[in-house]
N, C-alpha and C positions, 0 to 999 in steps of 0.2 A: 763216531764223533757225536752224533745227534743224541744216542743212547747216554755217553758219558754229561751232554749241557742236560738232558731230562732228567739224571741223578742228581747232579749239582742245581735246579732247580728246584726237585725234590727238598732236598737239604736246606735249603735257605727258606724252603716257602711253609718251618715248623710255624706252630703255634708261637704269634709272640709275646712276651710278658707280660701279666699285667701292669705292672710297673714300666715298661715301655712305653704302651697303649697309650697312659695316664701324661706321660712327659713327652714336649714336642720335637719333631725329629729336626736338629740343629745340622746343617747342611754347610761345613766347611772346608775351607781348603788348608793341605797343608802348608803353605805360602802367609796364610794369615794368621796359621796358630805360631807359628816360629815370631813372625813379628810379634805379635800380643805378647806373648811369653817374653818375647828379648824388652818390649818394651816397661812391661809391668816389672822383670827385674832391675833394669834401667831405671825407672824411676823408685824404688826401693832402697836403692845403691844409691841415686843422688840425694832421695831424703837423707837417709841416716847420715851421708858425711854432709850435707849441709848441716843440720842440725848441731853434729858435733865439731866442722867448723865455725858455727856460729858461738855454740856453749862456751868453745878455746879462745876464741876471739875475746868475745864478754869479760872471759876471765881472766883473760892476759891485761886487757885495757882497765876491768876494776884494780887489779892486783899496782897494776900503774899508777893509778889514780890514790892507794891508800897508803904507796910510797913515797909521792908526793905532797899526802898530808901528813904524813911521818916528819920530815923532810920540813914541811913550813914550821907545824908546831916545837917541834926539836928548838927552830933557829927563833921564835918570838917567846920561848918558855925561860932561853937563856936572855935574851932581853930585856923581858920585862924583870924578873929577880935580878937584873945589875942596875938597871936604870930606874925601874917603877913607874915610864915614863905609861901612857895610852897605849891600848892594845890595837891592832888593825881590824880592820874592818873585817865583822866575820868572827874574830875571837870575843869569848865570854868566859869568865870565872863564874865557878857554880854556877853553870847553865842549866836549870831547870827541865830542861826539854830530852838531856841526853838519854838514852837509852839504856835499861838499865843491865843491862847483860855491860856495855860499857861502861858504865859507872862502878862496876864490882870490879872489874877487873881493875880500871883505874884506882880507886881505893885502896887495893893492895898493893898503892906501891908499884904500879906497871904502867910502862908506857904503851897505849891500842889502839888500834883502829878498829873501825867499824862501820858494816855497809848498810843503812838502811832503805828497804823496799819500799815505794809509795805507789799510792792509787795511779797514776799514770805514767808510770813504769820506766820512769829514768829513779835510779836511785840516787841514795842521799849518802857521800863519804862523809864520816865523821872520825876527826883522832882526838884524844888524851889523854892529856901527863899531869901528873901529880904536882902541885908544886911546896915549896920550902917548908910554908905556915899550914900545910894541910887542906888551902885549897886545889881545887882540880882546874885545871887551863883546858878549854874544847873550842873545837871549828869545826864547820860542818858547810859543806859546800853541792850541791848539784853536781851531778854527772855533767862535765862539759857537755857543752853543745857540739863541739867540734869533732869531741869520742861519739856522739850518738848519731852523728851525721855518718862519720866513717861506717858505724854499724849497718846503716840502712844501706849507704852503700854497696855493702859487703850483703848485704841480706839480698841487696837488689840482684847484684853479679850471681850470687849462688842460685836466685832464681830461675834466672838466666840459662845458668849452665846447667842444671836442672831439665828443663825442657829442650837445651841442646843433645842434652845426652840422651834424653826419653824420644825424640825427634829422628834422632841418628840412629837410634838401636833398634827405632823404626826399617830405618831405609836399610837398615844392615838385614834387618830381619825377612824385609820384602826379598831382597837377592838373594840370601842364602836362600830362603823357602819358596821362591822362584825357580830358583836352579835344582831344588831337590822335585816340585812337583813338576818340573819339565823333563826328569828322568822319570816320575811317575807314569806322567801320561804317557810319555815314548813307550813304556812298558805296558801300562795298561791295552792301547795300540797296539801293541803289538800281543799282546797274548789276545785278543780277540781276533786279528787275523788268523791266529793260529784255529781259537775255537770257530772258527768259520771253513775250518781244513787246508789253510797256507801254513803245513806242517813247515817248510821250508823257510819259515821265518823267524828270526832269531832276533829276541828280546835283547842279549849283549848289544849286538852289532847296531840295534836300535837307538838302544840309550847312549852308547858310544860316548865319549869324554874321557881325560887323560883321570881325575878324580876317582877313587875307588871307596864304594862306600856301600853301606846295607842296599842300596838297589841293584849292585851288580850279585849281590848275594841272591837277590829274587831273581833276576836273570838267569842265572847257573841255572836256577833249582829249573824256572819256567823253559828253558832251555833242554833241560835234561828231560823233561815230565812230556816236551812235544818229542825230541828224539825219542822215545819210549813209545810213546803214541801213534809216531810216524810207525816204528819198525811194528809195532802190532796191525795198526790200518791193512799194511803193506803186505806182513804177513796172511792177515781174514783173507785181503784180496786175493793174492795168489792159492789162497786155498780154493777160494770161492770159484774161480777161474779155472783152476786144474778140474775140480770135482765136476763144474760146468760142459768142459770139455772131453772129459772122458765118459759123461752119460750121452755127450753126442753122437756119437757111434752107436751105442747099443739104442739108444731111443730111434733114431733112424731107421736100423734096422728093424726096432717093432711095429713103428707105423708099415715100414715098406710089408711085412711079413700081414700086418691087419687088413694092409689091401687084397692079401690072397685069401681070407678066412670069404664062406659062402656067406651070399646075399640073405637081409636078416636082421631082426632087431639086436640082437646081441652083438653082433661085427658093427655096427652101428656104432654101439657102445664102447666097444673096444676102440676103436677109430678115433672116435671122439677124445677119448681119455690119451690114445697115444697122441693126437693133435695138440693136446693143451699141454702134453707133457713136451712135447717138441718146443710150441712157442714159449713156453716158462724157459726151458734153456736157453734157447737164443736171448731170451732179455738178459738171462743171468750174463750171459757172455758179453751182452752187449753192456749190461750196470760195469762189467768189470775192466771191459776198455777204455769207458769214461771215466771210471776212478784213475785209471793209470795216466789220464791228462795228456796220452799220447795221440788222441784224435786230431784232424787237422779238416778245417771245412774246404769242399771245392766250390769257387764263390764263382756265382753268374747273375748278369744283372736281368732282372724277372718285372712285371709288374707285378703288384704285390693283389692288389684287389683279380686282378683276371688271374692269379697263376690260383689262389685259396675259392676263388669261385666254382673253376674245373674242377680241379681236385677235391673236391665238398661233393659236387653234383653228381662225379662219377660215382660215388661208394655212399654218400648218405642223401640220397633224395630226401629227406622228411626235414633235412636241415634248412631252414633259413639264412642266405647271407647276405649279408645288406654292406655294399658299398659305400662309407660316406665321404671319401674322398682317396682317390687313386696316387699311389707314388712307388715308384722307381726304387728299387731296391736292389743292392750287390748282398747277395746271400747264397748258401749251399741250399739249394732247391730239396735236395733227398731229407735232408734234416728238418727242412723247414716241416716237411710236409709229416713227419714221423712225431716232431710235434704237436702239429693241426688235430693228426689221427689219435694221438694217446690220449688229446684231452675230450675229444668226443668221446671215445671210448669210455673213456670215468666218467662224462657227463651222460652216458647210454647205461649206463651200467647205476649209476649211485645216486642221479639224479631222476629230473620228471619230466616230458616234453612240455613246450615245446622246446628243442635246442637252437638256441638262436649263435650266430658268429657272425663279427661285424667288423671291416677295418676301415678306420681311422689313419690315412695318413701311414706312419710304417706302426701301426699298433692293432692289434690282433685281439678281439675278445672274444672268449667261449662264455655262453652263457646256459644253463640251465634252470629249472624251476620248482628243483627237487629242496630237501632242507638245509641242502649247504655242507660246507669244510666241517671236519670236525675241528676244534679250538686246537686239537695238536697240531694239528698240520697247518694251522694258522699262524703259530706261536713260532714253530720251528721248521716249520719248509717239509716237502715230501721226506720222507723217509721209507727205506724198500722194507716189503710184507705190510705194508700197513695199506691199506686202500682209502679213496677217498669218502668212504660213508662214511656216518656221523656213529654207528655200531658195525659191529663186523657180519652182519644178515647179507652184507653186498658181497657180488662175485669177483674172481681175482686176484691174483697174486701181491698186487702191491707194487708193481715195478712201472706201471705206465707214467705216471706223474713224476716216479725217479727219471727215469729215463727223458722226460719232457724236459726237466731241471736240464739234464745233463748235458741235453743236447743243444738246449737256449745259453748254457757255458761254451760250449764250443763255438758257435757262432757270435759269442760278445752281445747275447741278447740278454734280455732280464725276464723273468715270469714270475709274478705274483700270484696270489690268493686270496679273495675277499669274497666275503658273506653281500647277499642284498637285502636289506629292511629297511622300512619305509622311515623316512624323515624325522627324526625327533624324537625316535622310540629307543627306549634303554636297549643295553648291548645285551639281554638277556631276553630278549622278544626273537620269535624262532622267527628263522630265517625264507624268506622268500624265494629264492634261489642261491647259487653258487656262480661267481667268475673268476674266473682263469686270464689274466692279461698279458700276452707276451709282448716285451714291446724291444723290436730289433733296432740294431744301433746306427746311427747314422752312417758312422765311419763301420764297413766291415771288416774284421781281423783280416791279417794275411796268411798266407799259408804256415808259416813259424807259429803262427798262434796268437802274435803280438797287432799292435794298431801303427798303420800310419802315421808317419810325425806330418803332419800337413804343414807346408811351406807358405808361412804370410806373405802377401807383395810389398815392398818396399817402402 
């Protein structure tokens, strides 16, 4: 698992563009580009049919207006040539003023209308007809007031609805893209459970909802990619575990067979090498009972300051442990202490004296004064083969700080890893020492592995 996030960090962490570099990085959700989007077409959609019910409007109310002076001039042209009486107000023979696109047409004999545009933007209906003797009869009136009232009206409401619809395509846009980035996260959530090895956790059942859409399609896939992952894990393991178990036998036998070879620097030698090949297997064996997550702590309540004092003073005199305040703790005493001892070990081994350990209350620190984690094991948690020096010059297999991990899982504790340097100094200033923080849980697991539901009082 740790090997596959170090790939996929790999990958991600190419060179980026220069073209990237240059443009700043816009950090959105999907919830607000669906709104944006629903609203910018929203309001594209109400312009143009505003617009084009405004032009219809216009042109329906002029087309009205030039029927109506159709309509007067018709009934004062027969009129005036029966009577000869005065023309009403508003009519002129040879009116000077007409326009001449109207006047040609009138000339030949036709009866027109016609709309003229002016500086402040109500226009001017003008009609005329021809009369008997050759002259031309014209009116010419204002856009009603009453049509231009209507129009603003009308201009006003489509504004109106304009911003209701870009308002609403809004709120439409928040929920759809609400509900889609809440399938995100559900998912995103959960494929990082998974990248943290809860293979057993399934992206479908996360995002759950009766709606089927491109995120259950990422589910399947992320679904399919941890079952895969899971049966390969599962498979290393039991490799890991058979192979571990079946050198135990014969490696036993070679230590026990090194105890007979004579007294000697080379039986020495031998001894030694069958020693280290003995404890390499029991870690292996032991890495591969903690992967399998069937471990279960036997919990007993300790003090925590006198149980890590003993246990320090017996095997590492040269350690310092400093008490700074004592508390009561329900814990698996063998584990605890299997922890204590791996992290001396890496701080004996990869660090510098002096090794100081100090607890706080239920929190536990290893400290050393060597140059620190490497940034892998910072970045991504122990991982087994790999030790904790900053180069691989240090002795060791690699499985002590696995193993510490593994075993602060079993007991519902947590353990960190942090570099020490001094106050205010960039994070590329070498490092002062190395701590190790294990910090045990209030509540301890139960034998199932799970936590107490504690019951509130009433």
């Amino acid at each position: 698992m740790k090997g596959a996030a170090a790939t996929v960090r790999a990958r991600l962490g190419r060179p980026t563009p220069p073209l990237r570099r240059l443009l700043p990085v816009l950090h959105t959700g999907v919830r607000w580009k669906i709104s944006v989007a629903i609203a910018v077409v929203g309001a594209l959609v109400a312009v143009a049919l505003s617009l084009v019910v405004h032009n219809a409007a216009r042109v329906s109310m002029l087309d009205n207006a030039r029927d109506v002076q159709d309509e007067r001039i018709q009934f004062v042209a027969r009129q005036y040539e029966a009577t000869g009486r005065g023309l009403p107000v508003g009519f002129k023979v040879d009116d000077p003023g007409i326009p001449p696109d109207l006047r040609k047409k009138a000339m030949a004999g036709r009866r027109a209308t016609f709309i003229s545009e002016q500086p402040g933007g109500v226009p001017d209906i003008w009609a005329a007809v021809p009369l008997g003797d050759g002259r031309l009869l014209s009116v010419h009136t204002r856009f009603t007031d009453r049509s231009a009232t209507v129009m603003k009206d009308l201009d006003q409401a489509l504004i109106i609805g304009s911003i209701s619809v870009v308002l609403g395509g809004c709120a439409l846009g928040v929920l759809i893209g609400g509900q889609v980035s809440r399938r995100l996260r559900k998912a995103a959530s959960a494929a990082r459970e998974v990248a943290q090895g809860r293979t057993d956790v399934r992206v479908g059942d996360a995002i759950g909802g009766v709606v089927r859409d491109e995120t259950d399609d990422l589910a399947q896939a992320v679904d399919a990619m941890a079952d895969a992952l899971k049966q390969r894990l599962e498979a290393e393991r039991r490799v890991t575990a058979d192979i571990a178990h079946e050198l135990r036998t014969p490696v036993t036998g070679l230590l026990t067979a090194a105890e007979l070879l004579p007294p000697g620097r080379p039986s020495e030698l031998v001894r030694d090498r069958a020693q280290a090949m003995r404890t390499l297997v029991e870690d292996v064996l032991e890495v591969a009972r903690l992967d399998s997550a069937a471990e279960r702590a036997e919990l007993q309540d300790i003090l925590l300051g006198e149980f890590v004092t003993r246990r320090v003073g017996a095997r590492h005199t040269d350690v310092q442990v400093n008490v700074v305040h004592e508390s009561e703790v329900t814990t698996d005493p063998r584990r605890l202490e299997r922890i204590l001892f791996n992290l001396l070990a890496n701080a004996a081994k990869h660090g510098r004296p002096p090794v100081e350990v100090s607890v706080e209350g239920r929190v536990v620190r290893v400290r050393d004064h060597g140059p620190g984690f490497p940034e892998e094991l910072l970045d991504e948690g122990p991982s087994r083969f790999r030790t904790g020096a900053a180069d691989r010059a240090g002795h060791g297999h690699g499985l002590g700080l696995t193993i510490a991990a593994g075993q602060a899982r079993v007991l519902g504790a947590r353990l960190t890893f942090r570099n020490v340097r001094p106050p205010g100094t960039p994070a590329d200033t070498p490092a002062e020492g190395a701590v190790a923080v294990l910090w045990l849980p209030e509540h301890a697991p139960t034998n199932t592995g799970s936590f107490p539901i504690l019951r509130l009082p009433d």
